[in-house]
N, CA, C and O of each residue as an XYZ file, in Angstrom:
692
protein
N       0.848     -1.170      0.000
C       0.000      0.000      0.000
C       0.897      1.236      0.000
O       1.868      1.136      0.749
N       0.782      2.382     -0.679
C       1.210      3.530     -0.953
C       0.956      3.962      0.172
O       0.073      3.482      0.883
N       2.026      5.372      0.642
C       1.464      6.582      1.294
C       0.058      7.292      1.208
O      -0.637      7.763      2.109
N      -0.116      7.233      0.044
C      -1.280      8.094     -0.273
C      -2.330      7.383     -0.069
O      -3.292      7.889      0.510
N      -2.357      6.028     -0.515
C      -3.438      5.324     -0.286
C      -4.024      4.856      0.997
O      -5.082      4.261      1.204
N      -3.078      5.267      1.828
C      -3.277      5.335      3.504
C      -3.259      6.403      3.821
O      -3.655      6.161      4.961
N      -3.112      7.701      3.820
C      -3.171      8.252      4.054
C      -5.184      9.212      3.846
O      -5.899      9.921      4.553
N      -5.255      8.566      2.400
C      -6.638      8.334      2.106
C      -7.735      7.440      2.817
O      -8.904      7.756      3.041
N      -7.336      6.703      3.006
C      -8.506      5.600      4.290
C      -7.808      6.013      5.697
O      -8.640      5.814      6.582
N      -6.518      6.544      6.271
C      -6.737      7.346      7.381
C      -7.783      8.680      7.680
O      -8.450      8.839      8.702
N      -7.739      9.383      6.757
C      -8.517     10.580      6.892
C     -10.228     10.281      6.423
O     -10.952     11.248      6.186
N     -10.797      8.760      6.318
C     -11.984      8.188      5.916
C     -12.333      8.173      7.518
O     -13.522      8.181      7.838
N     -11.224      8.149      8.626
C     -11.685      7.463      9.715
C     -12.183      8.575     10.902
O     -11.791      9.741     10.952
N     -13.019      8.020     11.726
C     -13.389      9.347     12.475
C     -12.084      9.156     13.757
O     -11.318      8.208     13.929
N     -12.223     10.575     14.591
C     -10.954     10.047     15.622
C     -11.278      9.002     16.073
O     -10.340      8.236     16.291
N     -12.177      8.680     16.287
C     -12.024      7.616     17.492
C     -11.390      6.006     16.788
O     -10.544      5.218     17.213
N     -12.028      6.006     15.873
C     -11.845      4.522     15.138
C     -10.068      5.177     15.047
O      -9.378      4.328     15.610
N      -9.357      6.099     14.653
C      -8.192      6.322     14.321
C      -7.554      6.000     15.639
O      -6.564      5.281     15.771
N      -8.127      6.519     16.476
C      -7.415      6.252     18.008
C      -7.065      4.597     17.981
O      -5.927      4.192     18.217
N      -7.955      3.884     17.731
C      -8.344      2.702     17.909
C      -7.469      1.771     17.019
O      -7.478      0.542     17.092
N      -6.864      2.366     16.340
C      -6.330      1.641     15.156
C      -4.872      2.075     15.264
O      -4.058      1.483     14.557
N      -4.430      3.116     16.133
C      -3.024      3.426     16.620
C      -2.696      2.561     17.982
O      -1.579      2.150     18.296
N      -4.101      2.349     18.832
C      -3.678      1.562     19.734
C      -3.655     -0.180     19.523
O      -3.075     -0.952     20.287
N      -4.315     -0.518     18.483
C      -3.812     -1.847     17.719
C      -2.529     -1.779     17.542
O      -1.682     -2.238     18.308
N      -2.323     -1.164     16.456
C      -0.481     -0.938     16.178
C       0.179     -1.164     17.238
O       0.944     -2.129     17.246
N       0.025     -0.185     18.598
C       0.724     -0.334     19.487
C       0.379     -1.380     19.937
O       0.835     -1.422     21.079
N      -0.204     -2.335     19.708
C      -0.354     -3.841     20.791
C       0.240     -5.012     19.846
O       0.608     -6.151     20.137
N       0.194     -4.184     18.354
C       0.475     -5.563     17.602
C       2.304     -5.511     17.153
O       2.796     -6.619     16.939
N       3.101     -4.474     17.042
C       4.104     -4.535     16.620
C       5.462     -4.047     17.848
O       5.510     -2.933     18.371
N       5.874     -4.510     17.955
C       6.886     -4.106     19.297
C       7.593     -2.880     18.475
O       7.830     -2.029     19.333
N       7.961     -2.486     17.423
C       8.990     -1.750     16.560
C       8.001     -0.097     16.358
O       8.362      1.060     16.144
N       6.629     -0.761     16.559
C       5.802      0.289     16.304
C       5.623      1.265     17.577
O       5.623      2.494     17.640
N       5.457      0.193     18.648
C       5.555      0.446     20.294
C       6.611      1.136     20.597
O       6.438      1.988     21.468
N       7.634      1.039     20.160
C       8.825      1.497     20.159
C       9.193      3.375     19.513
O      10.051      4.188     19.858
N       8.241      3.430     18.631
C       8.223      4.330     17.524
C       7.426      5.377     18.758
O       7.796      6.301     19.481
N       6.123      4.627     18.513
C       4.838      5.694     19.537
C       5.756      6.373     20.741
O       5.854      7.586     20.924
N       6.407      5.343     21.523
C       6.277      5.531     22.774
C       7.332      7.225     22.382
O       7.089      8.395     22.679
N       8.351      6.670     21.716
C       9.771      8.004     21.191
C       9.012      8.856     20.838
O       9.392      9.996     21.104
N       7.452      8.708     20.005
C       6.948     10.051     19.348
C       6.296     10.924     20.671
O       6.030     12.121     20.563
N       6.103     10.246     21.778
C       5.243     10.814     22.786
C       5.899     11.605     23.799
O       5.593     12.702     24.266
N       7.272     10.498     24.152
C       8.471     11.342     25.048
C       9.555     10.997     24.087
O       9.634      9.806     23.786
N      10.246     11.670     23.651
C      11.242     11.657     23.123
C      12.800     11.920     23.508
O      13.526     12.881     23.254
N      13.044     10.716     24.212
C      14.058     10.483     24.706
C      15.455     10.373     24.410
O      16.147      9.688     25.162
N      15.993     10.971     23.384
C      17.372     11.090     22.478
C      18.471     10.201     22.954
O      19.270      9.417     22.441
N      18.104     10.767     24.475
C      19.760      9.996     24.889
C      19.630      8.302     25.691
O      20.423      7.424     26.032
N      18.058      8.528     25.722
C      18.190      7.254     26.636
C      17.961      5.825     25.268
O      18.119      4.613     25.413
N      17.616      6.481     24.226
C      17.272      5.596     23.320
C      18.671      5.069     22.365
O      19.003      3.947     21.984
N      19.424      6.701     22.146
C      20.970      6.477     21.708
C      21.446      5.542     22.950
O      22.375      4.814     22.599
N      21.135      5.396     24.055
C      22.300      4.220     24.915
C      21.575      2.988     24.756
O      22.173      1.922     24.905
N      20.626      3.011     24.533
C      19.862      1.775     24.143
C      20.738      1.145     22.921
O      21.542      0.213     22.915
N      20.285      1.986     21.914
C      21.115      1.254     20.620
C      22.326      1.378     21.016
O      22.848      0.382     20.515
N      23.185      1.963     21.614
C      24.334      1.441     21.642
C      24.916      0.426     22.658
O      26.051     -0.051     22.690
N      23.882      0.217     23.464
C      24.010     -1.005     24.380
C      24.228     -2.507     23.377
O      24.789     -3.591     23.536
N      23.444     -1.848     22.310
C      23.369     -3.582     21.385
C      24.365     -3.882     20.894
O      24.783     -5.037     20.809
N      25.053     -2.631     20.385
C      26.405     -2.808     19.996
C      27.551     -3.334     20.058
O      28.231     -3.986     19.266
N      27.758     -2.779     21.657
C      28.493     -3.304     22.971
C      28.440     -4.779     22.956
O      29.423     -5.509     22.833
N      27.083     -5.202     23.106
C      26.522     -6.298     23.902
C      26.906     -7.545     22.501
O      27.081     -8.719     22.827
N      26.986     -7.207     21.256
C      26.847     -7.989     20.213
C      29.130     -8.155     20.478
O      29.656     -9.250     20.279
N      29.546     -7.562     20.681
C      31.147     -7.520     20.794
C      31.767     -8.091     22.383
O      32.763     -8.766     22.640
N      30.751     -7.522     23.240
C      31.633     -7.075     24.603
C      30.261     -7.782     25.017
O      29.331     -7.228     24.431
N      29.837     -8.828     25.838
C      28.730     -9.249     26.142
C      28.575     -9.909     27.427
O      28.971    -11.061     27.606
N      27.939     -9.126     28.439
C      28.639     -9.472     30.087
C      28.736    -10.929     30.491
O      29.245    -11.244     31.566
N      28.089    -12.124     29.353
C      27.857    -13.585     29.516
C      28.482    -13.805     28.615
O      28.605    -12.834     27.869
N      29.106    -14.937     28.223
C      29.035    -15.917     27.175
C      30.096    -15.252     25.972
O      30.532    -14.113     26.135
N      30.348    -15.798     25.153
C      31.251    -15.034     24.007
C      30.155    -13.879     23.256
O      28.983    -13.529     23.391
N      31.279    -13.556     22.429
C      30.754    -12.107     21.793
C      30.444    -13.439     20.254
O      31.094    -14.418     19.887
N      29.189    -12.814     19.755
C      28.442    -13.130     18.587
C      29.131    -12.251     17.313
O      29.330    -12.761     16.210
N      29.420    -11.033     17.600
C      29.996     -9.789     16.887
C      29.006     -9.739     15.401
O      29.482     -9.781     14.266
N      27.940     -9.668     15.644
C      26.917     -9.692     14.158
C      26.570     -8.729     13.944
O      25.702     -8.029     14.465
N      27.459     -8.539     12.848
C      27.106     -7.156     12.266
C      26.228     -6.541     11.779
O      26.118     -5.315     11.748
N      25.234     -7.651     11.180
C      24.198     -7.382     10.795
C      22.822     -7.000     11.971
O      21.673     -6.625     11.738
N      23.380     -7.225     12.998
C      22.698     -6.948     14.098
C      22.728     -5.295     14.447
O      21.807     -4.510     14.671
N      24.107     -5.121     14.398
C      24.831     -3.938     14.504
C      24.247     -2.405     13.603
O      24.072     -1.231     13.928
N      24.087     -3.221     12.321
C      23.618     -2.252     11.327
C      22.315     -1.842     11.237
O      21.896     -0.727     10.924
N      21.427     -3.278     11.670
C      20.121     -3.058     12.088
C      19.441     -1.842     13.179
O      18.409     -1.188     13.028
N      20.385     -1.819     14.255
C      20.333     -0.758     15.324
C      20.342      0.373     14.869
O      19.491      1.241     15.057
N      21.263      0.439     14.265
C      21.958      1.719     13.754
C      20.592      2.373     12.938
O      20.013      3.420     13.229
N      20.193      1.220     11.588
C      19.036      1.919     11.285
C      18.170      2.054     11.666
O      17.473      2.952     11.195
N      17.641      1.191     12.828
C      16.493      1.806     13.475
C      16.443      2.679     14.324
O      15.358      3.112     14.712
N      17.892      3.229     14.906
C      17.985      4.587     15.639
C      17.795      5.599     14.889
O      17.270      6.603     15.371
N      18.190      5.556     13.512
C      18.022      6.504     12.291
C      16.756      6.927     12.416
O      16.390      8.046     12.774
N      15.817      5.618     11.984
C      14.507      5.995     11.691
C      13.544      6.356     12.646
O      12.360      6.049     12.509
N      14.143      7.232     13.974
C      13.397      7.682     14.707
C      13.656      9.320     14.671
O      12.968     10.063     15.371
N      14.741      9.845     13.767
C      15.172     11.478     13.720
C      15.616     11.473     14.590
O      14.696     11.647     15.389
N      16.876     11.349     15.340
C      17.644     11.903     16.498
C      18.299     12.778     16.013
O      18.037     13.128     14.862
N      19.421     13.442     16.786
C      20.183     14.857     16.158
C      21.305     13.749     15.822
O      21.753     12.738     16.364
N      21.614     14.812     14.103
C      22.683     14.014     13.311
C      24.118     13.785     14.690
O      24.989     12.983     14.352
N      24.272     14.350     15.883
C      25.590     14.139     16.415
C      25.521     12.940     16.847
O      26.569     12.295     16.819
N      23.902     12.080     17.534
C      24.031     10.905     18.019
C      24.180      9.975     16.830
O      25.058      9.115     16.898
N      23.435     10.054     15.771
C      23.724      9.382     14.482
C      24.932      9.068     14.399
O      25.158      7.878     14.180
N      25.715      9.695     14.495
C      27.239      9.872     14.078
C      28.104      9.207     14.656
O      29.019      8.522     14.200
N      27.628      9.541     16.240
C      27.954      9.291     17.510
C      28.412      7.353     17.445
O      29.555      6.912     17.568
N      26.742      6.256     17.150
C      26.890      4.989     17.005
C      27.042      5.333     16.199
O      26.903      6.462     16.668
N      27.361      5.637     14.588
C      28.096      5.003     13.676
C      29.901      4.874     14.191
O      30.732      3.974     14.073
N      29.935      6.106     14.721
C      31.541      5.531     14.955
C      31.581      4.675     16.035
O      32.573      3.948     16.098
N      30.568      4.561     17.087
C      30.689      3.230     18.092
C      30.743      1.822     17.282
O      31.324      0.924     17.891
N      30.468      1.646     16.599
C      30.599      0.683     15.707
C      31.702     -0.002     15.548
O      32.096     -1.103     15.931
N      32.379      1.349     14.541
C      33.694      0.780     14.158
C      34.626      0.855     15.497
O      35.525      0.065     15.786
N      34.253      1.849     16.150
C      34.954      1.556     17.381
C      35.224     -0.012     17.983
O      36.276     -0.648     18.054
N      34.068     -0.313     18.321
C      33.895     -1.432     19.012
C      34.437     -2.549     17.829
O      35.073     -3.465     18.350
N      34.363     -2.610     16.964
C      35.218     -3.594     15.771
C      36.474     -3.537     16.199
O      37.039     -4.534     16.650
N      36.972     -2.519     16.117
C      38.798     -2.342     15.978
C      38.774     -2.589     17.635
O      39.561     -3.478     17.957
N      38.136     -2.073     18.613
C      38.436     -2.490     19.939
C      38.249     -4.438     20.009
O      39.111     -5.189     20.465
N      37.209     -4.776     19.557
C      37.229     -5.995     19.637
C      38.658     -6.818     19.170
O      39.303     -7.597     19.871
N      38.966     -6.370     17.670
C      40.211     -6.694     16.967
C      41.367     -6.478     17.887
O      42.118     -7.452     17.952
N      41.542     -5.935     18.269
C      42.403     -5.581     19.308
C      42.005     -6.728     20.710
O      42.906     -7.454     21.128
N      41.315     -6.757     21.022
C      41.425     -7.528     21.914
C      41.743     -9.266     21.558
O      42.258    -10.059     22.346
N      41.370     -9.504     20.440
C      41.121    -11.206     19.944
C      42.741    -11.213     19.064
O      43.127    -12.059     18.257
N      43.479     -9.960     19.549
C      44.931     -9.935     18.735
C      44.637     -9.991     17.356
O      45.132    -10.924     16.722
N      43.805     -9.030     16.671
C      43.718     -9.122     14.904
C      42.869    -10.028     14.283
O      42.426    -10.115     13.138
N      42.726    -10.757     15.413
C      41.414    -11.454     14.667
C      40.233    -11.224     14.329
O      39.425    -10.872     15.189
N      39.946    -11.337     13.307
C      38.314    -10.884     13.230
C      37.937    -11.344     12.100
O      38.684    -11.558     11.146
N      36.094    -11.623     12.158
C      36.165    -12.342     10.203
C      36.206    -10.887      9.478
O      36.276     -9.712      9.839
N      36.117    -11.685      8.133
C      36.102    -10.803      6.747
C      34.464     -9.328      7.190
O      34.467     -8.097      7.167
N      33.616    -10.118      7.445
C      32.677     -9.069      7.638
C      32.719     -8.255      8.023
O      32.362     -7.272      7.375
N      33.186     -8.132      9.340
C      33.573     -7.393     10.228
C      34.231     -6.121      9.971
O      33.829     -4.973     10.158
N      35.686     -6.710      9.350
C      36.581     -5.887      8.036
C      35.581     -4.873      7.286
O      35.764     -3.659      7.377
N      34.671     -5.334      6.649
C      34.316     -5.235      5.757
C      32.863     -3.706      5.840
O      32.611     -2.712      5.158
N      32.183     -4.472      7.295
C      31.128     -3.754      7.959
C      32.027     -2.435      8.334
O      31.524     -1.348      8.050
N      33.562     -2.453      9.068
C      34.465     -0.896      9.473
C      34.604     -0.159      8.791
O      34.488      1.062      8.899
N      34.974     -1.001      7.683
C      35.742     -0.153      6.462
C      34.150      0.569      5.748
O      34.096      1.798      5.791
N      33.438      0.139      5.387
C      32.093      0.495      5.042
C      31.397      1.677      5.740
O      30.872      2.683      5.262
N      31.551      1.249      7.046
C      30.531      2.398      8.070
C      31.798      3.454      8.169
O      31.428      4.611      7.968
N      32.768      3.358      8.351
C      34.009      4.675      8.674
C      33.561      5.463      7.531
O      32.952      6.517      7.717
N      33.934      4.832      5.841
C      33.662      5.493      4.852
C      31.967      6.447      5.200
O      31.898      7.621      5.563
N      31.288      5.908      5.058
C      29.849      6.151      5.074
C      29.816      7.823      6.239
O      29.424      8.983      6.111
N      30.429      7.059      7.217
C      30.360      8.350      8.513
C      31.206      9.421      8.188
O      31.115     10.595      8.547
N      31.824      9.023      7.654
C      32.702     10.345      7.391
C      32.215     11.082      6.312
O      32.486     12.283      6.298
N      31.300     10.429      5.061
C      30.566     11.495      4.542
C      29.265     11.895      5.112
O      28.754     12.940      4.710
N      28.713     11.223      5.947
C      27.841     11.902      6.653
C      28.168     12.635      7.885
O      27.270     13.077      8.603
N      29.657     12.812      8.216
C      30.193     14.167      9.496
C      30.375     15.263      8.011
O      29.972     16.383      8.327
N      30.672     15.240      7.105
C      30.871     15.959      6.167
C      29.609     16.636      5.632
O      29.480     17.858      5.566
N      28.827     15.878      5.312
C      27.241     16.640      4.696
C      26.684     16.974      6.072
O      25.787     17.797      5.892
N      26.807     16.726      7.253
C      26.164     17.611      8.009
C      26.949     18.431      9.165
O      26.621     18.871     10.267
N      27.975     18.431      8.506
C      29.006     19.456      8.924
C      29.322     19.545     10.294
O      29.339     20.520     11.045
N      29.656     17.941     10.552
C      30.289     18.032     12.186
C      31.506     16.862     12.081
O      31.670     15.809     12.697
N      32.192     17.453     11.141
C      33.703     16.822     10.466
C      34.412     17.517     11.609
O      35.092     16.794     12.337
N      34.357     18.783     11.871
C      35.653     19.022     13.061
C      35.778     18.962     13.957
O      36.868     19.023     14.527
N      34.157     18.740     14.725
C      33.754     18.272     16.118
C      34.423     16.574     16.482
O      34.871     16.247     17.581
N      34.345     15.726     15.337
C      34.710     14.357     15.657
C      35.642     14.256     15.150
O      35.831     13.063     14.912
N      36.714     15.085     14.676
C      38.564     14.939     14.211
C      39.056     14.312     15.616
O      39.278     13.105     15.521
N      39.282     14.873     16.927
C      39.892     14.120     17.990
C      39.848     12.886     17.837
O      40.767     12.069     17.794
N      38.116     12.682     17.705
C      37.570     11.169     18.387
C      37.751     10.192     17.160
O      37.497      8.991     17.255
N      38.292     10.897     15.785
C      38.580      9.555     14.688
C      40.387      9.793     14.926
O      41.040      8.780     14.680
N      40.925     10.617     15.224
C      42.165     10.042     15.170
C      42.631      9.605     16.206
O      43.772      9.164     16.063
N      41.980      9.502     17.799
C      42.411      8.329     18.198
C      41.621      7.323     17.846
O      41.391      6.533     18.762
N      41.217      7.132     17.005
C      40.372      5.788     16.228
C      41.294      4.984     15.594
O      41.410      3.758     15.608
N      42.145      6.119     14.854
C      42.902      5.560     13.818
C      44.538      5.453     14.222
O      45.476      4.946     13.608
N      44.474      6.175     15.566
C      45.377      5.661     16.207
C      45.574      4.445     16.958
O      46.612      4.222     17.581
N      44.658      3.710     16.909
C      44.125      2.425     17.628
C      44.481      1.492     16.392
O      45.045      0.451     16.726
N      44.223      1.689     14.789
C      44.300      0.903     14.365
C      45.727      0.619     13.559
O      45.837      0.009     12.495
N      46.514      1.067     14.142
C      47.762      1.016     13.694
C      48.584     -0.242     14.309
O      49.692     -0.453     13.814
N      48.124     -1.107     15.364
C      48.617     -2.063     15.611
C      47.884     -3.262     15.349
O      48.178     -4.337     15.870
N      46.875     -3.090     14.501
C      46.165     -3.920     13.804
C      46.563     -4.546     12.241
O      47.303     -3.928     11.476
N      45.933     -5.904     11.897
C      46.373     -5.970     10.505
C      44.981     -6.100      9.688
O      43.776     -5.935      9.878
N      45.784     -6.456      8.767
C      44.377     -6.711      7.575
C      43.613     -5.054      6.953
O      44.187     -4.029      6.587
N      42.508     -5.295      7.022
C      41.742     -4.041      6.192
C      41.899     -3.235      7.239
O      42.393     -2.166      6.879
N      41.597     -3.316      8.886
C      41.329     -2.522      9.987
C      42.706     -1.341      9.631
O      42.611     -0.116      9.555
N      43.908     -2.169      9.463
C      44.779     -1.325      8.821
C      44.966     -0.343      8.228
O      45.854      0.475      8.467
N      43.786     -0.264      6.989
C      44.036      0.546      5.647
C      42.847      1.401      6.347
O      42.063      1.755      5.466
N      42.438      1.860      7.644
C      41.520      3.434      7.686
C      41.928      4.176      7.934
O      41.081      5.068      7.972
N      43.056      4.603      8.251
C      44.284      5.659      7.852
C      44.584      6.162      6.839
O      45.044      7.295      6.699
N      44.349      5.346      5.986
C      44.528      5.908      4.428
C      43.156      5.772      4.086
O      42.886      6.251      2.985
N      42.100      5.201      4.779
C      41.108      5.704      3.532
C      40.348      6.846      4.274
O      39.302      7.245      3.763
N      40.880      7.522      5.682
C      40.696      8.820      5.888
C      41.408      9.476      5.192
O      40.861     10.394      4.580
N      43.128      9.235      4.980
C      43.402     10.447      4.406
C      42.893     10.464      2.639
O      42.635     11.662      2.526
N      42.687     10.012      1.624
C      41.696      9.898      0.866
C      40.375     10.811      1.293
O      40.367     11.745      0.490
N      40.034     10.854      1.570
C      38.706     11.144      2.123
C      39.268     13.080      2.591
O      38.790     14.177      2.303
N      39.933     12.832      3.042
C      40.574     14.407      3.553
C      40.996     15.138      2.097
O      40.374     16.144      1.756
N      42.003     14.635      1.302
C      42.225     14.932     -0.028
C      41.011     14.944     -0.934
O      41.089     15.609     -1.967
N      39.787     14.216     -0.631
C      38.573     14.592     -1.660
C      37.711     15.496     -1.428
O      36.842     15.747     -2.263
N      37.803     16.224     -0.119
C      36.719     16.915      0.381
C      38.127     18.250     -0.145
O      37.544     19.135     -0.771
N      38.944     18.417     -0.092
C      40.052     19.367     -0.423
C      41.099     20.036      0.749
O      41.992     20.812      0.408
């Protein structure tokens, strides 16, 4: 179903049936529950430690080994997105991310799979054009170069984000 086409049988409905049909949502989808509750109090920071608790918890996990699923990782990330927080927390878990990658790597001595590699090198790139289009590139210079000072005793790709910042520094000019 289109926007419009819901948006057309929403405005068919009187409030009350509309009431009635937001509080379904809220009973039937936990993601939706999740949505309402942020649209009602909007909690920025307690919801940014939320998602970044998963983060943590998917690497650094107070039980049991770390899972490190990135795809778990990325999932958070977009569903913190899709609630509008201010671009600094956005920014904020994207570099917890790679943080927590290269911290993990570091701890397992360089080990890490290909994904992983693959998910850093991906989200660093990505964040750094989004500190760039929303213009909080000089606020997080400290906090990426001790990033990238971390990954200098690393091998493999974790390696090469030193150079694909400075790249990235040379394209912006």
């Amino acid at each position: 179903m289109s926007k419009t086409t819901l948006k057309r049988q929403l405005n068919e409905l009187t409030r009350e049936q509309l009431i009635d049909v937001m509080l379904e949502l809220y009973d039937a989808r936990k993601d939706a529950r999740e949505y309402l509750e942020y649209y009602a109090n909007p909690d920025e920071k307690k919801m940014h430690e939320k998602y970044k608790g998963i983060i943590t918890k998917e690497f650094f996990p107070q039980k049991g080994r770390a899972k490190g699923r990135t795809s778990v990782c990325k999932k958070a990330i977009k569903e913190f997105t899709t609630l509008h927080p201010s671009p600094r927390l956005i920014a904020d878990l994207r570099l917890w991310l790679v943080e927590a990658i290269c911290r993990y790597a570091t701890a397992t001595r360089s080990w890490v799979k290909e994904s992983h590699e693959g998910t850093a090198l991906t989200m660093f790139t990505d964040t750094l054009d989004y500190l760039f289009t929303t213009g909080l590139l000089d606020e997080y210079r400290r906090r990426i170069d001790d990033l990238l000072a971390s990954t200098k005793r690393l091998r493999g790709v974790l390696h090469t984000l030193p150079d694909v910042y400075e790249e990235f520094n040379q394209s912006i000019g």
